[in-house]
TORKOL-4160 file (C-alpha; in steps of 0.2 Angstrom, whole numbers, padded with zeros to 4 digits, m for minus):
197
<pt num="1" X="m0194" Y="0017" Z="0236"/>
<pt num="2" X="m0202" Y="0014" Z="0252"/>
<pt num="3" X="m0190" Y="0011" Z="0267"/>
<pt num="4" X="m0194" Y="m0001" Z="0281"/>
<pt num="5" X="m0189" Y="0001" Z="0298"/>
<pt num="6" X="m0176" Y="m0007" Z="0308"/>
<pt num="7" X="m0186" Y="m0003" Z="0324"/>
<pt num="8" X="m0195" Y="m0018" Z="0330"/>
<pt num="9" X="m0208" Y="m0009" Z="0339"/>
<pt num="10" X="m0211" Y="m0001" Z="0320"/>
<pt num="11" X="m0209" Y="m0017" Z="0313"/>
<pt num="12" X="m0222" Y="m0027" Z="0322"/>
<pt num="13" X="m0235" Y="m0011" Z="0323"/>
<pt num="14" X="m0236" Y="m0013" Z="0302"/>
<pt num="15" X="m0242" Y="m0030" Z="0304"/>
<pt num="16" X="m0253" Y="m0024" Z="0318"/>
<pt num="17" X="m0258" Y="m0006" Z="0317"/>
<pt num="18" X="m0249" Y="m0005" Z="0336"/>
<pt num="19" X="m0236" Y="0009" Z="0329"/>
<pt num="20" X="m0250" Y="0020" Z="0324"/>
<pt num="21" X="m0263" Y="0016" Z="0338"/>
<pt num="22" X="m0249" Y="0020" Z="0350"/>
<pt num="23" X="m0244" Y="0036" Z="0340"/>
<pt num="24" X="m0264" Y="0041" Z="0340"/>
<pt num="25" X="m0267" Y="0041" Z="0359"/>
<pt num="26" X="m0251" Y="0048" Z="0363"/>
<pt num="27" X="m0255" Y="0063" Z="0356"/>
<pt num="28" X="m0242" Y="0069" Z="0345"/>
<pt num="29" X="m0246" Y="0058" Z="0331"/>
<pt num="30" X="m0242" Y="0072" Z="0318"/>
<pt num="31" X="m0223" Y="0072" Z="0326"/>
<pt num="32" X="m0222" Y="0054" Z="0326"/>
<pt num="33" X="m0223" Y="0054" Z="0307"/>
<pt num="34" X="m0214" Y="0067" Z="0304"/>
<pt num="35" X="m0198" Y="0060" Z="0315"/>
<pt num="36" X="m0202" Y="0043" Z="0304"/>
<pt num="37" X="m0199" Y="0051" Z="0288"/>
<pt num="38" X="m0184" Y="0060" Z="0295"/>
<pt num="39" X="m0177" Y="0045" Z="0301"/>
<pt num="40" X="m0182" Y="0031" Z="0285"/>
<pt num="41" X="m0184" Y="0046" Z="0269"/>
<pt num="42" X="m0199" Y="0051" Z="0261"/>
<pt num="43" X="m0208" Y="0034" Z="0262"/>
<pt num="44" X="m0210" Y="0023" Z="0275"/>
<pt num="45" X="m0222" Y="0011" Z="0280"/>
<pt num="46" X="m0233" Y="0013" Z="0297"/>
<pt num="47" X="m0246" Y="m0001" Z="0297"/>
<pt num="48" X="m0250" Y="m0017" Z="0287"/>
<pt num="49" X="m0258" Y="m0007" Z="0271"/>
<pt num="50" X="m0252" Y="0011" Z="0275"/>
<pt num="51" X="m0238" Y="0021" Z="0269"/>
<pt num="52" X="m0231" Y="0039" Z="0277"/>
<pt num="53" X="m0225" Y="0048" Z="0261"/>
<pt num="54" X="m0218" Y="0067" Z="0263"/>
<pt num="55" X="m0213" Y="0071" Z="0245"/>
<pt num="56" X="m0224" Y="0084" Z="0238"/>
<pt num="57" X="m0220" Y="0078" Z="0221"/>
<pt num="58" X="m0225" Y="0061" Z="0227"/>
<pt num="59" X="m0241" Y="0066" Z="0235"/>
<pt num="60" X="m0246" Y="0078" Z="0218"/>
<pt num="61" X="m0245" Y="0061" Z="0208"/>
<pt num="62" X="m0254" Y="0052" Z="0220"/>
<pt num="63" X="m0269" Y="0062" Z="0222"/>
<pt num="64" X="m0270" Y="0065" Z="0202"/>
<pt num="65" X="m0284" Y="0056" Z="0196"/>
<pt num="66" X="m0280" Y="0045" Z="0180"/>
<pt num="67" X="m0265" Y="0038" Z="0190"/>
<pt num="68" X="m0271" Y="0024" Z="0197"/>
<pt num="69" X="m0268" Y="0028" Z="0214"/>
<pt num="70" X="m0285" Y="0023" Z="0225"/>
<pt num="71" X="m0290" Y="0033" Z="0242"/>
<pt num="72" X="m0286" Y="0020" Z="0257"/>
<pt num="73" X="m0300" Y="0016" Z="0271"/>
<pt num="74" X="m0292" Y="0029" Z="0282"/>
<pt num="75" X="m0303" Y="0041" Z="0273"/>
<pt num="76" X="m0321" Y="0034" Z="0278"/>
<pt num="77" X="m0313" Y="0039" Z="0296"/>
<pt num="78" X="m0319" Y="0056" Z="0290"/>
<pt num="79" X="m0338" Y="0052" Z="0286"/>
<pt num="80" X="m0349" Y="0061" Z="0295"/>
<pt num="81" X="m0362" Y="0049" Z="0293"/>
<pt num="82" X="m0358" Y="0030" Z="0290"/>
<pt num="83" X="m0371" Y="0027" Z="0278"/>
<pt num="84" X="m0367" Y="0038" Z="0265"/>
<pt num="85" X="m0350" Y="0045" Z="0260"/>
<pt num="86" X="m0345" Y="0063" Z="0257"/>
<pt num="87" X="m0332" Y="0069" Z="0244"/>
<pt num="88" X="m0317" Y="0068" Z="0259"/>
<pt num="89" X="m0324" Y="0052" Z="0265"/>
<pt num="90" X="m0327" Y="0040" Z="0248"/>
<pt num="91" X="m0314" Y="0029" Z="0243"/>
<pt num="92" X="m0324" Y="0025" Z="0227"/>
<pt num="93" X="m0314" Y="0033" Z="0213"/>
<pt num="94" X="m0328" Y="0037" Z="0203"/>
<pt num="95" X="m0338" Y="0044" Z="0217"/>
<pt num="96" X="m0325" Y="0054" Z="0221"/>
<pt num="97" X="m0322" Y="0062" Z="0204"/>
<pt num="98" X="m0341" Y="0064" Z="0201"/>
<pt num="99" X="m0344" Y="0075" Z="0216"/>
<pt num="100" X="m0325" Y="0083" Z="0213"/>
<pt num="101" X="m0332" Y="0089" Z="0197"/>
<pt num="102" X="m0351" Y="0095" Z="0206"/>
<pt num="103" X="m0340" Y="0104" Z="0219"/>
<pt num="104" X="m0327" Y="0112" Z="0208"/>
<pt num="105" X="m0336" Y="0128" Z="0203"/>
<pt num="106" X="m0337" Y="0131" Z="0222"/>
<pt num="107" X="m0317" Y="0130" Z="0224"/>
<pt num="108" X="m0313" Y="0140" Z="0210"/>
<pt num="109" X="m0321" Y="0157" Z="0216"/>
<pt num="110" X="m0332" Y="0158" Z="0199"/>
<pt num="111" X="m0348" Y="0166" Z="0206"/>
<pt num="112" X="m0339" Y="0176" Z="0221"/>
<pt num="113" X="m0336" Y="0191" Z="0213"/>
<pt num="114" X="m0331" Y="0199" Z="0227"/>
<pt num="115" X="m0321" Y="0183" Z="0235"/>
<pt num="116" X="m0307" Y="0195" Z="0235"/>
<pt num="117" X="m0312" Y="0208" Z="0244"/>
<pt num="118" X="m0320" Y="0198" Z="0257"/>
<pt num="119" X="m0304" Y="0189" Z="0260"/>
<pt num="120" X="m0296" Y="0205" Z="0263"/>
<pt num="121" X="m0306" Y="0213" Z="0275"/>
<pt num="122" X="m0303" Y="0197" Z="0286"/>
<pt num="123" X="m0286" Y="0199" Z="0281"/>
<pt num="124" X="m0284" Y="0219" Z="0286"/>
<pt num="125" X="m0295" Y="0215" Z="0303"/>
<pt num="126" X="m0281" Y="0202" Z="0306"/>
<pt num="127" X="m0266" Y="0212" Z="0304"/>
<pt num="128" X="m0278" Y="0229" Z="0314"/>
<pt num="129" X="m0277" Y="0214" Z="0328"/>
<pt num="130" X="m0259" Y="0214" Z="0329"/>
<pt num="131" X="m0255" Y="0232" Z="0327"/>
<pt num="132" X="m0267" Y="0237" Z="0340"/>
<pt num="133" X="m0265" Y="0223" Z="0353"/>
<pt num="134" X="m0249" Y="0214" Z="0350"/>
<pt num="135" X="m0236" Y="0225" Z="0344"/>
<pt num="136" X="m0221" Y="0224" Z="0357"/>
<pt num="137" X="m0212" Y="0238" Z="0362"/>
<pt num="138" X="m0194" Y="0239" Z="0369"/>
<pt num="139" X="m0203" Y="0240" Z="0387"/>
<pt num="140" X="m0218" Y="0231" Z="0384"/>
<pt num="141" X="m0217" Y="0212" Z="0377"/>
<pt num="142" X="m0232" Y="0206" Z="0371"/>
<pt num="143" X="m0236" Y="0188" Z="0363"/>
<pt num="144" X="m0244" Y="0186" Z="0350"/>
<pt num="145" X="m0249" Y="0166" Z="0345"/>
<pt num="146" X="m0249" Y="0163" Z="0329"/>
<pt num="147" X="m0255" Y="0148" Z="0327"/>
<pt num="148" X="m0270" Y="0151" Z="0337"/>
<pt num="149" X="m0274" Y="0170" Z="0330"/>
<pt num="150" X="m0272" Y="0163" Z="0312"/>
<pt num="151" X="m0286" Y="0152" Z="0315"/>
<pt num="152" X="m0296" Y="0166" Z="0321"/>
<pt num="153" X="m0293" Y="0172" Z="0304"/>
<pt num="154" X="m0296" Y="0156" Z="0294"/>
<pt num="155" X="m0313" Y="0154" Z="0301"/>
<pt num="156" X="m0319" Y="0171" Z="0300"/>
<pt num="157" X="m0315" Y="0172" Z="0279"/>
<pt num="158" X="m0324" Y="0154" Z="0278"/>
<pt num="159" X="m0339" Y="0159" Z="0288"/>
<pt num="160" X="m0339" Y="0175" Z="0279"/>
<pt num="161" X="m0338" Y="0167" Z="0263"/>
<pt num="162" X="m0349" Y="0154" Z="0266"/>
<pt num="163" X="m0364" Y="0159" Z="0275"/>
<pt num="164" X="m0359" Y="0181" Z="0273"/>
<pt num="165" X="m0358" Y="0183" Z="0290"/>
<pt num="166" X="m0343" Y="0181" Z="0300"/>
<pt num="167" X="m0341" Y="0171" Z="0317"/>
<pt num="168" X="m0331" Y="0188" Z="0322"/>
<pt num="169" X="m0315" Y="0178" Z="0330"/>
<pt num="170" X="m0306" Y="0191" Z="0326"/>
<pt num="171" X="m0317" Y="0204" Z="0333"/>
<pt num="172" X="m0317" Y="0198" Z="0347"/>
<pt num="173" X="m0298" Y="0190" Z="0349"/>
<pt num="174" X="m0308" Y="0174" Z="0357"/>
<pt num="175" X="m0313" Y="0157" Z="0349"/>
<pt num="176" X="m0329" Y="0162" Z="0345"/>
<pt num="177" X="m0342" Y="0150" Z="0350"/>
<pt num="178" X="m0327" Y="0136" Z="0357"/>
<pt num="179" X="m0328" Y="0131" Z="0338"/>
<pt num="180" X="m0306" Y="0128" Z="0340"/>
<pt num="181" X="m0310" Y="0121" Z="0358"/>
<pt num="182" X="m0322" Y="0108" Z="0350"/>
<pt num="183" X="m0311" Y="0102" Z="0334"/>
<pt num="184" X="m0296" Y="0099" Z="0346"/>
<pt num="185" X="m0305" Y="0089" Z="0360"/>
<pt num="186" X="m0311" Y="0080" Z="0343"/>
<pt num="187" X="m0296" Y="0077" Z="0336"/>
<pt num="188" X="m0287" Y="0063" Z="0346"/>
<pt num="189" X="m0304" Y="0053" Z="0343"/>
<pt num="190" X="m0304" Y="0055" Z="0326"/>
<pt num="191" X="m0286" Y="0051" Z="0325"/>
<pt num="192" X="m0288" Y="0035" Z="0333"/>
<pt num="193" X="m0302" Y="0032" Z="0323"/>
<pt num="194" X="m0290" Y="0034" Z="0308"/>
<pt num="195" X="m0282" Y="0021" Z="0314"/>
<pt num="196" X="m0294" Y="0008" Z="0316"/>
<pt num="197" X="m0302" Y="0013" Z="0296"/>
């Protein structure tokens, strides 16, 4: 069941989009949702044609296939070129399943023989990071941010995986090559984008 909200301001904005375009340049979008499905359950409306759902179960049924459940607009927000539509930015169903089942082999690690062992490497250079630089001592506090350092991680097993040579974030304990830097000056953009899709 989809709740509504008694909030005017949330009201109006899902005739107009204003809720979310507000949300998007304020930039904490991601906390405004989440405070909307804490306050009106798992499903609550946010624009005219737009829904907030933050039921796993929900969302697993919803992005099975043979459901009948079809990608909304806010997905063409994420193509890279507006003539022509990735897998993540399709909203034609068909489309979508035909390069799904193109790409799949790539996802499933068939043909990376050693996908493990690469993932680990990045994974004990991670945790090398920590013991050597980060590890606090009753005299000697030393932060460690783990949001950020995990990124470090993240991107060096992709760009190991992908390409067999590392961007070396971790290496380096840096944003190698201000790839983090430039996602998150993108993202408020993209996000407003999102809205307007």
């Amino acid at each position: 069941m989809v709740s509504s909200s008694p909030y005017s301001w949330i009201t109006i904005g899902t005739i107009f989009n204003l809720w979310k375009l507000k949300s998007a340049l304020s930039g904490r979008m991601s906390e405004a949702l989440n405070d909307v499905c804490e306050t009106y359950g798992s499903s609550a409306r946010i624009g005219p044609k737009d829904l907030i759902c933050s039921d796993p179960y929900v969302i697993r049924r919803m992005c099975t296939a043979k459901l009948g459940y079809r990608r909304s607009k806010f997905y063409s927000s994420f193509a890279f070129n507006p003539d022509r539509d990735s897998m993540i930015s399709t909203t034609d169903e068909k489309v979508h399943a035909d390069l799904k089942m193109k790409t799949a082999a790539g996802y499933s690690g068939k043909g990376f023989e050693n996908l493990e062992q690469l993932i680990n490497r990045q994974l004990d250079a991670f945790i090398d990071l920590i013991e050597q630089k980060y590890l606090s001592t009753p005299t000697d506090f030393r932060p460690f941010d783990f949001a950020k350092k995990s990124q470090y991680f993240t991107l060096d097993a992709i760009t190991d995986v992908a390409f067999g040579k590392l961007f070396g974030c971790i290496a380096q304990d840096d944003d190698m090559y201000d790839y983090i830097k430039t996602v998150d000056q993108l993202l408020p953009a993209a996000k407003i984008a999102g809205v307007f899709s």
